[in-house]
N, C-alpha and C positions, 0 to 999 in steps of 0.2 A: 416437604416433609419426608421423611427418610419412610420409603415402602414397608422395610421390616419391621418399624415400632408405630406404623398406621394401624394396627388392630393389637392389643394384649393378647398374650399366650393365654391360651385357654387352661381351664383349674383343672387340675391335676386329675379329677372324679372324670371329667368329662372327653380327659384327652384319654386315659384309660378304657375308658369304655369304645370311646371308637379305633383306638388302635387292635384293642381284643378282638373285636370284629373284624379288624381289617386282617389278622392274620389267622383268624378263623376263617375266610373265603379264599386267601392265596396261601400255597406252597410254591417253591423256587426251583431252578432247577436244580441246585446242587443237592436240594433234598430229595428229590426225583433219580437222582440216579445215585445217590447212594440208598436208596431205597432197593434200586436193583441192583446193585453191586453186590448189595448184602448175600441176596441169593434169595431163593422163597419165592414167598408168595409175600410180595410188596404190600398187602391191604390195598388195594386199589387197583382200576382199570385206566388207563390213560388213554387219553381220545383225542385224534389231530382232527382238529374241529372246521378246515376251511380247505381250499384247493380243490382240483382234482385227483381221482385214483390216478392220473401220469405225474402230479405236483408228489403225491405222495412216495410212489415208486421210485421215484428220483432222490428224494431227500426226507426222512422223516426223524423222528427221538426212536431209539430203539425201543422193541416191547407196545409201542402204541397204534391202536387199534385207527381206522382210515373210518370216521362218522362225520362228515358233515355236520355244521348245525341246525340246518334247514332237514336233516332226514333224520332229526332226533323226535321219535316218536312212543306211546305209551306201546306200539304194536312191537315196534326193535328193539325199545331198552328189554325187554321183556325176558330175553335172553341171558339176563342179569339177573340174580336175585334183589329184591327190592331194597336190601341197604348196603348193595354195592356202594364202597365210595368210591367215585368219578373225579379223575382229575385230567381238566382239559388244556388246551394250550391253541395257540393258533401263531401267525409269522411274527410277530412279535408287536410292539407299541402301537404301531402304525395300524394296526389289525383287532376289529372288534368281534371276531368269529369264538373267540373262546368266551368272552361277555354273555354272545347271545347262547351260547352252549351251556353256557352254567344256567341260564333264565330259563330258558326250554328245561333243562332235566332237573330248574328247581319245583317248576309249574306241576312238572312230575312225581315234585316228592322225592325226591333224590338227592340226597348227598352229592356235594359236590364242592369241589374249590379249581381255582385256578392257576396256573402253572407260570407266574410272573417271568417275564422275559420273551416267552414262548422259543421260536426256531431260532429268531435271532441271540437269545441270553444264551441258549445252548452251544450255540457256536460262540460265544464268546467266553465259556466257561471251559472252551478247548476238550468237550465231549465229543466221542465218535457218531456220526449220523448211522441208521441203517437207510438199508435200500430194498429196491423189489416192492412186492406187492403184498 
């Protein structure tokens, strides 16, 4: 049996409503940096959710802040006003560091989405990395 017609498309109500959510929790990168391109103040905090402070020093998205998702805590978001939106990212596919980032600072009440592609979409979108710390 041909794999693609082994299940019917789902009804239109229903693919709807989970596509709405699905771009309800991701932003991409090219929305990401033309978000800073624009200039301002972007609506958001961007957060490299995995590595080390020398992963990040080395290579990061410009503008984004070096948070671990394991030190995403109610004590350090704190720093943020409570409907900071947060948009996370980590190395890309292969990598569930921005998943558990968005979980942690959803558990917190926090806004948040995720930055589909992460370090790898970025570089493949031919964006400059920063560096430093």
């Amino acid at each position: 049996m041909n794999p693609v017609l082994a299940r019917p498309a789902p009804a239109h109500e229903s693919l709807i409503a989970a596509l709405e959510a699905q771009c309800a929790l991701h932003t991409d990168c090219s929305d990401v940096h033309a978000a800073f391109k624009a200039g301002g103040d972007p609506g958001f905090v961007l957060l490299h959710t995995m590595g080390t402070p020398e992963t990040f020093a080395r290579r990061h998205v410009p503008n984004a802040h070096y948070l671990p998702h394991r030190q995403i805590t109610a004590e350090r978001m704190a720093e943020w006003a409570e409907d900071t939106l947060f948009v996370v990212y980590c190395s890309g596919p292969h990598c569930n560091a921005a998943e558990q980032a968005a979980l942690a600072l959803a558990r917190l009440g926090r806004p948040v989405k995720i930055m589909l592609g992460g370090l790898m979409g970025w570089e493949y979108e031919g964006y400059a990395f920063a560096a430093g710390a």
